[in-house]
C-alpha positions in Angstrom: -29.0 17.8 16.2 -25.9 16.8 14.0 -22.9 16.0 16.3 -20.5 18.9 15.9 -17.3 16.6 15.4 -19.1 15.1 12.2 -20.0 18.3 11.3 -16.5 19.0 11.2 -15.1 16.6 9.1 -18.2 16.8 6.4 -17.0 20.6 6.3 -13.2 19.4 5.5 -14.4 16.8 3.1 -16.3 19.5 1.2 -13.0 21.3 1.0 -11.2 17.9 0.2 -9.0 17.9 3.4 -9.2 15.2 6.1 -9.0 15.8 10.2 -5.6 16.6 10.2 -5.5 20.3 8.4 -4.7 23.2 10.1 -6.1 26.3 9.5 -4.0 27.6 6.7 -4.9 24.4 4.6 -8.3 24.7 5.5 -8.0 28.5 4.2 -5.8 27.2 1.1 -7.8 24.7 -0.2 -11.0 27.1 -0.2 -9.1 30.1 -2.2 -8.4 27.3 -4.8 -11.9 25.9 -5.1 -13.3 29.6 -5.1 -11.0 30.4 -7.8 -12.2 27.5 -9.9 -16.3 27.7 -9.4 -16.9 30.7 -8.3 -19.8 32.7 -10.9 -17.5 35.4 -12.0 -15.3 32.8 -13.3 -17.2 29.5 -13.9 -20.2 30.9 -14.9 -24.0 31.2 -12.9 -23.8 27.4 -13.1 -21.3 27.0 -10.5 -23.6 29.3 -7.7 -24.4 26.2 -5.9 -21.1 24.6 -5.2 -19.7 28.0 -4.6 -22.1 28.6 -2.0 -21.3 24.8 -0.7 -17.7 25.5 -0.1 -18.0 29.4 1.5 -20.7 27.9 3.8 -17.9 25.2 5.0 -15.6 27.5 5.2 -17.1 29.7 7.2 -18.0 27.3 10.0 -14.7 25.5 9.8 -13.2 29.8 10.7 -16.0 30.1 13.3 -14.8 26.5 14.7 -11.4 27.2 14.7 -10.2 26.1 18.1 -12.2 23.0 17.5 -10.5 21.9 14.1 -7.1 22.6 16.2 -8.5 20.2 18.6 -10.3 18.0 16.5 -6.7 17.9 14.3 -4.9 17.0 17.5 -7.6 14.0 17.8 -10.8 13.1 17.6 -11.3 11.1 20.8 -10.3 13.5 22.9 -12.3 16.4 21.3 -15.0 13.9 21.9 -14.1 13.4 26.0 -13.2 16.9 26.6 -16.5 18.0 25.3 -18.4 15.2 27.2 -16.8 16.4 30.5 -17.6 20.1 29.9 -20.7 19.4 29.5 -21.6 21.2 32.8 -19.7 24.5 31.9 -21.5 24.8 28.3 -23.8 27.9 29.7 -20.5 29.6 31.0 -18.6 28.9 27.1 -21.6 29.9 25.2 -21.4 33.1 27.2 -18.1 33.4 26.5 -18.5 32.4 22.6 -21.1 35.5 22.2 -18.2 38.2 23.4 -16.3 36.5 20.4 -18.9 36.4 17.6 -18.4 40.1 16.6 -14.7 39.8 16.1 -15.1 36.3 14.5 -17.9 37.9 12.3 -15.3 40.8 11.2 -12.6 38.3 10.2 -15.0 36.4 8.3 -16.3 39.4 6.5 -12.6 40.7 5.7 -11.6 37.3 4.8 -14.4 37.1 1.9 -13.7 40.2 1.0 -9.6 39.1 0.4 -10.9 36.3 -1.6 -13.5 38.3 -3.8 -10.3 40.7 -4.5 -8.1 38.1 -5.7 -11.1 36.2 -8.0 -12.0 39.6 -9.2 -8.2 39.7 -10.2 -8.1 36.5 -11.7 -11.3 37.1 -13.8 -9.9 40.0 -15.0 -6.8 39.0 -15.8 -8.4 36.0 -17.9 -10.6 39.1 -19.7 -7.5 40.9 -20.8 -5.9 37.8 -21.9 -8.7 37.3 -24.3 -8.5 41.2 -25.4 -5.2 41.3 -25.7 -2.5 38.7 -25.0 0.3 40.9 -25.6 -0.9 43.5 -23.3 -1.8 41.7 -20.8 1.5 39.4 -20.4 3.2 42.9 -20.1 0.6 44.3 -16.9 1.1 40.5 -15.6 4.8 41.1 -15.7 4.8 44.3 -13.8 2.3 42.7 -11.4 5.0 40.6 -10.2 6.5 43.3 -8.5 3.3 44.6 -6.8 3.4 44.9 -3.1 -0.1 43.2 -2.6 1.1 39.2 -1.8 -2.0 38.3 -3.4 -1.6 40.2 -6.9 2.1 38.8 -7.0 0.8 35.2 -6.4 -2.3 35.8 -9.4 0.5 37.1 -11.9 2.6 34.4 -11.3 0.4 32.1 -12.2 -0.3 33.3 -14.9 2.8 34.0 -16.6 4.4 30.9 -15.7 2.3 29.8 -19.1 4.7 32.0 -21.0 7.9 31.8 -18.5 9.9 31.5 -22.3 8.5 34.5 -23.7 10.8 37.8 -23.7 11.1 39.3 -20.6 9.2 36.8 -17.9 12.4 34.7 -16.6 14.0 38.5 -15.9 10.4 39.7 -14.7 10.7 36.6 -12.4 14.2 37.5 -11.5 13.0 40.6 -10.3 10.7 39.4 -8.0 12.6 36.9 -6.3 14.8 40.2 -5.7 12.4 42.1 -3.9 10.1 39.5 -2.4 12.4 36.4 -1.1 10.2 35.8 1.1 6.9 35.4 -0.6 6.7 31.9 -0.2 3.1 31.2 -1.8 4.6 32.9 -5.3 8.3 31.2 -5.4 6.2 27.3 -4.4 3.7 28.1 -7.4 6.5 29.3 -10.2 8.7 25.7 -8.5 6.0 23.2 -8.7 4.1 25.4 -12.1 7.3 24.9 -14.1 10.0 22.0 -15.4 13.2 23.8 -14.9 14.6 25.1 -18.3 18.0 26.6 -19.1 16.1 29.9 -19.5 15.5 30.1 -15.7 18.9 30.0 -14.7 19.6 33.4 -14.1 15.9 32.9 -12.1 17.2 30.0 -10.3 20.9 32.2 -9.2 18.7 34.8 -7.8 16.4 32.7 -5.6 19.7 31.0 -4.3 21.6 34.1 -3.6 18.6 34.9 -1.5 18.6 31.9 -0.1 18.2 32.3 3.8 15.4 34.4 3.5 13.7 31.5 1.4 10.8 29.6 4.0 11.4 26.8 4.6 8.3 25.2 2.4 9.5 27.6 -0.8 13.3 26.2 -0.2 12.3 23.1 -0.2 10.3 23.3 -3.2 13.1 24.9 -5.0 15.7 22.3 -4.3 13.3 19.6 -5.6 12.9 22.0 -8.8 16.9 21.8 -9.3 17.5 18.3 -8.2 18.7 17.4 -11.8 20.4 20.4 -12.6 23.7 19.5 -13.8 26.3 21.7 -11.8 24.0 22.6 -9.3 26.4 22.5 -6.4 27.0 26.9 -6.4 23.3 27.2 -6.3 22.8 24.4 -3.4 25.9 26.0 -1.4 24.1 28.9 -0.1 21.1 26.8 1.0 23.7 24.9 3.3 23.1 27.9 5.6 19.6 28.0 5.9 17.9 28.4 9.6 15.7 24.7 8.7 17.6 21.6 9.3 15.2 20.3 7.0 16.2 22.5 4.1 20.4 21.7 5.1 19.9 17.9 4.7 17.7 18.6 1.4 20.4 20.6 0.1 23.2 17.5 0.9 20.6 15.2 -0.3 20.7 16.7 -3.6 24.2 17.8 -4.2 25.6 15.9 -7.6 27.7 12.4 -7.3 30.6 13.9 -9.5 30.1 17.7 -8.3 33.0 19.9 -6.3 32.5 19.5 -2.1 30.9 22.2 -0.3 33.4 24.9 0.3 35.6 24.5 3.7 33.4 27.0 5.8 30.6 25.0 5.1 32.1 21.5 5.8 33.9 23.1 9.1 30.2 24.2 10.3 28.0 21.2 9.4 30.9 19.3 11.1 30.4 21.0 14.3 26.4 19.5 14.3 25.4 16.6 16.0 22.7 15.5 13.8 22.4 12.6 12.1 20.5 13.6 9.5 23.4 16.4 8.3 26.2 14.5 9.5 25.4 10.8 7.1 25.2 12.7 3.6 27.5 15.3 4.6 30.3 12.2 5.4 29.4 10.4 2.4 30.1 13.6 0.3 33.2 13.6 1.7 33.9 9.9 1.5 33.9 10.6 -2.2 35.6 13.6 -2.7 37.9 13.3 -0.2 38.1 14.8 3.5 40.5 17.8 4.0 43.2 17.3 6.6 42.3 19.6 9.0 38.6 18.0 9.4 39.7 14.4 10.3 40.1 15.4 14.0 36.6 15.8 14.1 36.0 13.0 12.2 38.0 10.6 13.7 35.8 11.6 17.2 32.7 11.3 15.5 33.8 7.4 14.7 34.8 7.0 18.2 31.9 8.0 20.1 28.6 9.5 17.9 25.5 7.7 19.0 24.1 7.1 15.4 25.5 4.0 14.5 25.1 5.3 11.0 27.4 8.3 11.5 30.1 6.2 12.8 30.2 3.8 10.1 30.8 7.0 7.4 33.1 8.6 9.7 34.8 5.5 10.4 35.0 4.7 6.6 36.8 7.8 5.8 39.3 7.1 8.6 40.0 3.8 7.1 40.8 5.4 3.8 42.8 8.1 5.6 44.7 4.8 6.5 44.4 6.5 10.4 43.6 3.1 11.8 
């Protein structure tokens, strides 16, 4: 009998992931395969993979506190099932309560993922009908309140995000759905930012807190050479993820404007070194107002990152405080 850790990682490599996935990649990477080979869309020719990937899918989802385990380690998958051993009567016991609610997900979750290729084929149909026609449906499709519809026009019309009509069409959704992060990453990592997107890009940033984290992120990489970029990185200065804040200072331009005095007086307040360094050397160049060299000057005294002394402390020196 194949060891159950190695059938594991066979059922990730199917899906191209390794032993560190979580669920939601696991789940992500077999909605993308599916869309490509599945026999509505790739023809009767692609059956046999299609089957390949739904079968590892399906035991990776029945085996889903093991791929937590198994993501946290392998070894000590291995021991903890070696010392169980003893109690594998009482879990398979416990496992067969389980199966019929397991079984339900898996049947709902197939039946998500034949909705959205049935979509997708039929939005590839009408494209071949009727271009014109179709780009228009697609467009109202964006404002949809299925996530899933949303996600399968975007991708599509970010083939014709130039065409009349689709940058305001985007705008629209980034209006009502802020928070659809799987739409907002695909149009970001689909599209080379154009002029024609700015008004796109404004409306994303003046929804900027409701952004996730992975979508904000996406979007500041998508902006990073915008040339006066700094009013549409302000607003992502107060987003909840510390990892989107320094993003947002990492990016801001050499010659743009500082971020506005509310802003500076926060981040000042942090301890962080990671918002603190750029935040300083922002400052370093554009000069430090006044009534933030207090802070400043204690963060040169007595911060534990040697890093955020030396910026603070190179700003005092300019001040000519020392």
């Amino acid at each position: 009998m194949m060891d159950a850790s190695i059938r594991l990682e066979e059922s990730l490599a199917v899906l191209g992931l390794m032993s560190g996935a979580s669920m939601k990649d696991i789940r992500s990477a077999f909605r993308q395969l599916a869309r490509t080979c599945h026999p509505d869309i790739a023809g009767p020719q692609a059956a046999p993979q299609f089957e390949k990937i739904t079968a590892a899918y399906m035991f990776l989802k029945s085996k889903e506190s093991d791929v937590a385990t198994l993501r946290q380690g392998g070894g000590a998958w291995k021991q903890g099932r070696a010392r169980n051993t003893q109690q594998q009567p009482e879990r398979e016991t416990a496992q067969n309560t389980k199966n019929s609610e397991r079984i339900r997900q898996l049947r709902l979750e197939k039946i998500l993922v034949d909705t959205e290729l049935k979509m997708a084929h039929l939005l590839e149909r009408a494209q071949e009908v009727d271009g014109k026609t179709d780009l228009a449906r697609s467009q109202q499709r964006l404002l949809s309140t299925h996530p899933a519809v949303r996600r399968l026009a975007a991708g599509f019309l970010i083939k014709y995000f130039d065409q009349p009509g689709v940058a305001e069409s985007f705008v629209n959704m980034a209006d009502r759905y802020p928070e659809d992060e799987d739409s907002l990453t695909l149009i970001f990592e689909g599209i080379f930012y154009q002029p024609v997107l700015l008004t796109f890009a404004e409306a994303v940033s003046a929804k900027a807190c409701q952004v996730s984290e992975k979508a904000a992120l996406s979007y500041l990489r998508w902006i990073g050479n915008v040339p006066c970029r700094e009013s549409l990185l302000q607003r992502f200065l107060s987003h909840p993820s510390v990892e989107v804040i320094v993003k947002a200072l990492s990016r801001w331009p050499y010659n743009g404007e500082a971020p506005d005095e509310i802003s500076v007086l926060r981040l000042l307040r942090s301890d962080d070194e990671r918002i603190l360094v750029p935040l300083l050397q922002i400052l370093k160049r554009k000069g430090c107002p006044e009534w933030a060299m207090g802070r400043v000057c204690l963060l040169a005294r007595s911060h534990n990152a040697p890093a955020v002394r030396v910026w603070a402390g190179s700003i005092v020196r300019k001040k000519n405080l020392v």
